[in-house]
C-alpha positions in Angstrom: 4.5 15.8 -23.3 1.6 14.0 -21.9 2.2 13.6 -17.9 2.2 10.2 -16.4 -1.3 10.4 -14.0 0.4 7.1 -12.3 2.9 8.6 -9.4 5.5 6.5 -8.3 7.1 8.9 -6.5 6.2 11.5 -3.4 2.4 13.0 -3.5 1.5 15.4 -6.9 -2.9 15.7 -6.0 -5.8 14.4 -4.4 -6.7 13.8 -8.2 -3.9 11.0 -8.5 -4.2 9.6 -5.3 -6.6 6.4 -4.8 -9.0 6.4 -1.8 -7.9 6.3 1.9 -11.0 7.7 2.6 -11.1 5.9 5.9 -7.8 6.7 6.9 -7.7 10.2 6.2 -11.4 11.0 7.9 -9.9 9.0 11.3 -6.7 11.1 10.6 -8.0 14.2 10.4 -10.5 13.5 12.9 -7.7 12.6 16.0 -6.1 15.9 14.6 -9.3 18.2 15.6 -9.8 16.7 18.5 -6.2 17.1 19.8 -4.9 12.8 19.5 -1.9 12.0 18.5 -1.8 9.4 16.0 0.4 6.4 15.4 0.3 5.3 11.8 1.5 1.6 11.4 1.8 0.1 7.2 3.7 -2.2 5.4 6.7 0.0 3.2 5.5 1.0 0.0 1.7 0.9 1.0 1.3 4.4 0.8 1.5 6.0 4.2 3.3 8.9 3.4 1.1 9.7 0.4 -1.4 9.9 2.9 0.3 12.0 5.0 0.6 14.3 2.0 -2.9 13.6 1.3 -4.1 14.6 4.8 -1.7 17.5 5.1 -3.4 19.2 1.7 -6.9 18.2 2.9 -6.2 20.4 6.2 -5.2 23.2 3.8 -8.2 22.9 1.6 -10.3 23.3 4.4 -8.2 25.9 6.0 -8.2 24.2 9.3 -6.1 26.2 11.4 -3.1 23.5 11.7 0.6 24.1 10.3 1.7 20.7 8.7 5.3 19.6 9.1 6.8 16.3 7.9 10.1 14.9 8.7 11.7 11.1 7.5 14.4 9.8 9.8 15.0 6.3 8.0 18.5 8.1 7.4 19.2 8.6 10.9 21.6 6.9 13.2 21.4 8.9 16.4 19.7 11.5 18.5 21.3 14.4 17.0 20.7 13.1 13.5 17.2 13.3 14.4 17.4 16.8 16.0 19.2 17.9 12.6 16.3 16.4 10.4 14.0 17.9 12.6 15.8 21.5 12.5 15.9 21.2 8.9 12.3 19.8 8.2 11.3 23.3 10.1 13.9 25.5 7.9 12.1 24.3 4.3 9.0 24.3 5.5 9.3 28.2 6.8 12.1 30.5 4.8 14.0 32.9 6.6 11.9 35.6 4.8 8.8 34.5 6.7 8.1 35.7 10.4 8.3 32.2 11.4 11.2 30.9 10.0 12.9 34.5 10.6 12.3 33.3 14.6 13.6 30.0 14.3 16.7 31.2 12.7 17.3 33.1 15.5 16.8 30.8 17.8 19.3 28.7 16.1 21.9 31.4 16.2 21.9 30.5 19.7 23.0 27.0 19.3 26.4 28.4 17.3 25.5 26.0 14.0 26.7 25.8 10.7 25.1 26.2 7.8 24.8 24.6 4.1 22.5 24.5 1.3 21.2 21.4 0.2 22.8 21.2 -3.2 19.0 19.4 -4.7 16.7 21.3 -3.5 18.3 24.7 -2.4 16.9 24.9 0.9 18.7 25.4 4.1 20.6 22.8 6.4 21.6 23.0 9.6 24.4 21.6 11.7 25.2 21.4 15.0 28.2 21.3 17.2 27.8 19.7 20.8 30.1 19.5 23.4 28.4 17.1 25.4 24.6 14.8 25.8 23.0 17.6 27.5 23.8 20.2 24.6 21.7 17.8 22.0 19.1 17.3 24.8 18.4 20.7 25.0 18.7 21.6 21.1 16.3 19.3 20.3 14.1 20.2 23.5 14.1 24.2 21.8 13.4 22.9 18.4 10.0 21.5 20.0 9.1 24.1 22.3 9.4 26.5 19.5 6.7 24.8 17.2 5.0 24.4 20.3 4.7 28.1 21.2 3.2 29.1 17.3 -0.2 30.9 17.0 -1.2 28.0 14.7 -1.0 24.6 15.9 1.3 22.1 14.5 0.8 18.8 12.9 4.0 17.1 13.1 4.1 13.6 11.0 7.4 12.0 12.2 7.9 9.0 9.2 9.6 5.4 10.0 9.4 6.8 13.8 11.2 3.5 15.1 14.6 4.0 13.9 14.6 5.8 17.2 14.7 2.1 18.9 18.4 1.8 16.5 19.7 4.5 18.4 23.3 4.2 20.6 21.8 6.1 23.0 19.5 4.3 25.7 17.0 6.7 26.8 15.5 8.5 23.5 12.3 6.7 23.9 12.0 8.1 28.1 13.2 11.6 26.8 11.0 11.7 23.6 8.0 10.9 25.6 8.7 13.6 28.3 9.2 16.0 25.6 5.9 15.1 23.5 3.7 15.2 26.3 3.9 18.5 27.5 3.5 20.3 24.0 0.2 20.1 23.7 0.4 22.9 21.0 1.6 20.2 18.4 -0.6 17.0 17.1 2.2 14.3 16.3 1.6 11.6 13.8 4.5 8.9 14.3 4.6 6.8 11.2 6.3 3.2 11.0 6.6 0.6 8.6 7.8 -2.2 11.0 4.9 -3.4 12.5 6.2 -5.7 15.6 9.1 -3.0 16.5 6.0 0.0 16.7 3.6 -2.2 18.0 5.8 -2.8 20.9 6.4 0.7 21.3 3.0 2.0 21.5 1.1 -1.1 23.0 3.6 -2.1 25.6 3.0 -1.1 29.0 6.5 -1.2 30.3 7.6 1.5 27.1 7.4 5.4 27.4 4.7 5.4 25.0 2.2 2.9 26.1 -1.3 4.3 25.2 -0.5 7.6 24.2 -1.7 7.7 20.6 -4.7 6.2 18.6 -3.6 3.2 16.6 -4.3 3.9 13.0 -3.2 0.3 10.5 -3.0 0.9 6.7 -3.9 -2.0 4.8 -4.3 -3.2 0.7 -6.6 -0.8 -0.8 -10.1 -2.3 -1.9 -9.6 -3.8 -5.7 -12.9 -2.4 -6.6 -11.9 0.7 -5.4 -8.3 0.5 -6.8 -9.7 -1.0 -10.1 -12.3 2.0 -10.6 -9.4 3.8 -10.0 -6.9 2.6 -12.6 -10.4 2.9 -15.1 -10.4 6.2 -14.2 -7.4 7.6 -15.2 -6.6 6.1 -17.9 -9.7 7.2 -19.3 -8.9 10.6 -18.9 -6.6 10.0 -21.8 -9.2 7.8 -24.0 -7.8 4.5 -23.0 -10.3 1.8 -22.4 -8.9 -0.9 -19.9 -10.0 -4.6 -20.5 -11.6 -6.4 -17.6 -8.9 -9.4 -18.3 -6.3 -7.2 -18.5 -7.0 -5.5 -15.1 -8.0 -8.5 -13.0 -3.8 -9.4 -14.0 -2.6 -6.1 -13.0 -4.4 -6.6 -9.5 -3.2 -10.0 -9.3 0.2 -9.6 -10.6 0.8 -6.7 -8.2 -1.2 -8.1 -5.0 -2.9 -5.1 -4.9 0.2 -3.7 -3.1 -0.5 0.4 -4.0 3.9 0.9 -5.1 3.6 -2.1 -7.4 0.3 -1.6 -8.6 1.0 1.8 -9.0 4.7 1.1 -10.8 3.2 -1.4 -13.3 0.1 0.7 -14.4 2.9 3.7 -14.5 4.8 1.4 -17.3 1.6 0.6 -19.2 1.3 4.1 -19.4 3.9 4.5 -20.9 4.2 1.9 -23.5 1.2 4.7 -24.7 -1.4 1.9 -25.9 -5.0 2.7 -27.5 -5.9 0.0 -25.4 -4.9 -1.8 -22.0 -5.7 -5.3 -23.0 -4.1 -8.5 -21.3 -1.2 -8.8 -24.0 -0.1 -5.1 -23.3 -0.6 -5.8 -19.8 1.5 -8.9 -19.5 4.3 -7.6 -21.9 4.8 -4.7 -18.9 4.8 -6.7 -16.4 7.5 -9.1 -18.3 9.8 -5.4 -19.2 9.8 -4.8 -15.2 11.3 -8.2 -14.7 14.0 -7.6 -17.2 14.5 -4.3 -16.2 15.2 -5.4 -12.4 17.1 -8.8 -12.7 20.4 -7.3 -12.4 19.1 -5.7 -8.7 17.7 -9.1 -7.7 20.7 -11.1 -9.5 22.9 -8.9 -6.6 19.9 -10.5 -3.8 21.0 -13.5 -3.8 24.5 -11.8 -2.5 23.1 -10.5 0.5 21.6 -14.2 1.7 22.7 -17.3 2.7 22.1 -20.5 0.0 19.0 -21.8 2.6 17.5 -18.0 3.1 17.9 -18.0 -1.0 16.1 -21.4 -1.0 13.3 -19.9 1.4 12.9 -17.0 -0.3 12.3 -18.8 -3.6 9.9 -21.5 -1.9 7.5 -18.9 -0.4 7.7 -17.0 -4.0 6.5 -20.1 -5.7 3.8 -20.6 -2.6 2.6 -16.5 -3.0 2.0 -16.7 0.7 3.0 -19.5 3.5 1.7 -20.0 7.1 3.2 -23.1 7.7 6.5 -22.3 7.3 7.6 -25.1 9.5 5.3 -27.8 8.2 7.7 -30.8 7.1 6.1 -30.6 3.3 7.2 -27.5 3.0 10.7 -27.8 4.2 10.9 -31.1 2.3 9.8 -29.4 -1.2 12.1 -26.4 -1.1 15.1 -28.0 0.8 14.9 -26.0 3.6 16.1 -28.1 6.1 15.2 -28.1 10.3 12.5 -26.7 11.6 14.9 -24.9 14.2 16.6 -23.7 11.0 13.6 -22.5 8.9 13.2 -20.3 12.1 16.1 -18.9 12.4 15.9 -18.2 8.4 12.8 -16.3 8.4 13.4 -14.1 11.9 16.4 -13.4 10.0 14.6 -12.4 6.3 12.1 -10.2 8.3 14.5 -8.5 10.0 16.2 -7.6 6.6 12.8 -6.9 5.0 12.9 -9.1 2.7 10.0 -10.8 3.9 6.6 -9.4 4.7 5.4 -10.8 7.9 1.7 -10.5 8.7 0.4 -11.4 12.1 -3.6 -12.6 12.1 -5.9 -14.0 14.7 -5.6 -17.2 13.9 -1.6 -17.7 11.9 1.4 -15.4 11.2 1.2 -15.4 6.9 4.8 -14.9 5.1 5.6 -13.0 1.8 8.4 -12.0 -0.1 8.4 -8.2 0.7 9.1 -6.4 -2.6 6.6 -8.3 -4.9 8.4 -7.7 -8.5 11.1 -9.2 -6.6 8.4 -12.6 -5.8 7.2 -12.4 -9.4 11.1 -12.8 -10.4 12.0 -15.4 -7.8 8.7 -17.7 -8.9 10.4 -18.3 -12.8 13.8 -19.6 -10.8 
């Protein structure tokens, strides 16, 4: 069985992975030279591949770094994120390594519980606290413990402002106080909501004003990305029709998961050729195949957020999103209510907001989802 080279899913080679060039030279760079790094993207543009990307660079060059990655999306609280953390350190290191032999005894300390996770077979921790101090000071060990390695740490912390979601008021304060004296580990905080982290790290009234080099992740180059899509299906003898690629660039916005998803469906359709018919006929399957998911949309939003969403689908992109033509064409109705509607669709990512110099651009987030949307 011939392997699909177009990954949809996690990090497989620097092979398979397109450019970033950039973005991993200024990451690596602020990892040498001991700067933290905040990474800011879009969802689905490919930040965490990069991590990945970064992370096997650093071992290919056997820079003298351990690399740790932990995802708190999932979490709800601050010892949620001490649990992810714990167990983020407990895959990365097995008990039967000196490392992970001294963390597990430092958790034996802390009284926890342990599981398997019933996937991937690895080790989960969990922890039993009788009051806020007890998960202050379990996740305060965790740190100081990666802190006080031979190796330094790089520690890539993914969708980093769910901390902002937590009940708890003073994570931000306590995180801060914690970071800034382990100067043993290089963090990476990674977020996907741009406004929420750019608050965090450019505000001077917030705990971690200025502390980190601001690293944004935007579309990758089509030239680039074209080459790239050339390229690999080449190495399987499939020529790739100019046509036929400008759509699949188009089609996708350049947007590296939906660039990435269609070119994984050509694929797989096994063609002797990528020419514009194959191309379109994939793009129409992914439609079909995802209607039921965007049929269930339209339960999540109100009949005018439906209506906006379906207005800037048929637009591609809007700026004015108040302009009276606009709301006249689609139906929106007020301009106090179009505002309402779209703080309201960007807070529930379902639109892509984009702030420039000179006006705030609006798109439908998932873009399969847009493509969908514009036949209604």
């Amino acid at each position: 069985m011939v392997e699909n080279p177009f990954i949809i899913k996690g990090y497989k080679s620097a092979d398979l992975f397109c450019d970033r060039d950039a973005e991993t030279k200024a990451l690596l760079s602020n990892i040498k030279n001991g700067a933290d790094t905040t990474l800011i993207s879009p969802r689905k543009y490919g930040k965490t591949g990069l991590i990945f990307h970064t992370f096997e660079k650093i071992r290919a060059k056997k820079l003298p770094f351990e690399t740790l990655y932990v995802d708190i999306f999932a979490t709800q609280k601050l010892s949620d994120f001490t649990k992810a953390l714990a167990d983020a350190v407990l895959a990365k290191f097995p008990a039967k390594k000196s490392i992970g032999k001294q963390f597990m005894e430092l958790l034996q300390g802390f009284r926890p519980m342990f599981t398997m996770d019933p996937l991937s077979g690895t080790p989960q921790v969990q922890f039993n606290y009788v009051n806020a101090s007890d998960k202050e000071y379990t996740l305060k060990s965790v740190l100081e413990f990666l802190n006080s390695q031979k190796r330094q740490v790089v520690l890539a912390i993914d969708e980093f402002q769910q901390i902002t979601e937590y009940p708890e008021k003073n994570v931000e304060a306590l995180l801060r106080t914690y970071t800034q004296q382990l100067h043993n580990i290089r963090f990476v905080y990674c977020g996907s909501k741009r406004s929420l982290m750019t608050e965090m790290f450019l505000d001077a009234k917030r705990p971690f004003f200025s502390s980190s080099n601001m690293l944004n992740l935007d579309k990758i180059d089509r030239e680039i990305y074209g080459s790239f899509i050339k390229r690999l299906f080449g190495k399987y003898d499939i020529p790739v029709d100019d046509d036929a690629l400008t759509f699949i660039l188009d089609w996708t916005r350049c947007h590296t998961f939906y660039t990435q998803n269609l070119c994984n469906v050509i694929f797989s359709m096994e063609p002797s050729r990528v020419n514009l018919k194959v191309a379109r006929e994939s793009a129409l399957y992914i439609l079909e195949r995802e209607a039921y998911n965007f049929l269930q949309y339209r339960e999540l939003v109100t009949t005018q957020q439906w209506l906006m969403l379906i207005g800037i689908a048929k637009e591609g992109s809007v700026s004015k999103i108040t302009s009276s033509e606009f709301l006249r064409k689609y139906d929106i109705g007020s301009v106090t209510n179009a505002k309402r509607i779209v703080e309201s669709l960007v807070q529930k990512d379902m639109l892509l907001q984009t702030v420039g110099i000179k006006e705030t651009n609006y798109q439908v987030y998932n873009v399969f989802f847009s493509r969908w949307l514009e036949n209604l």
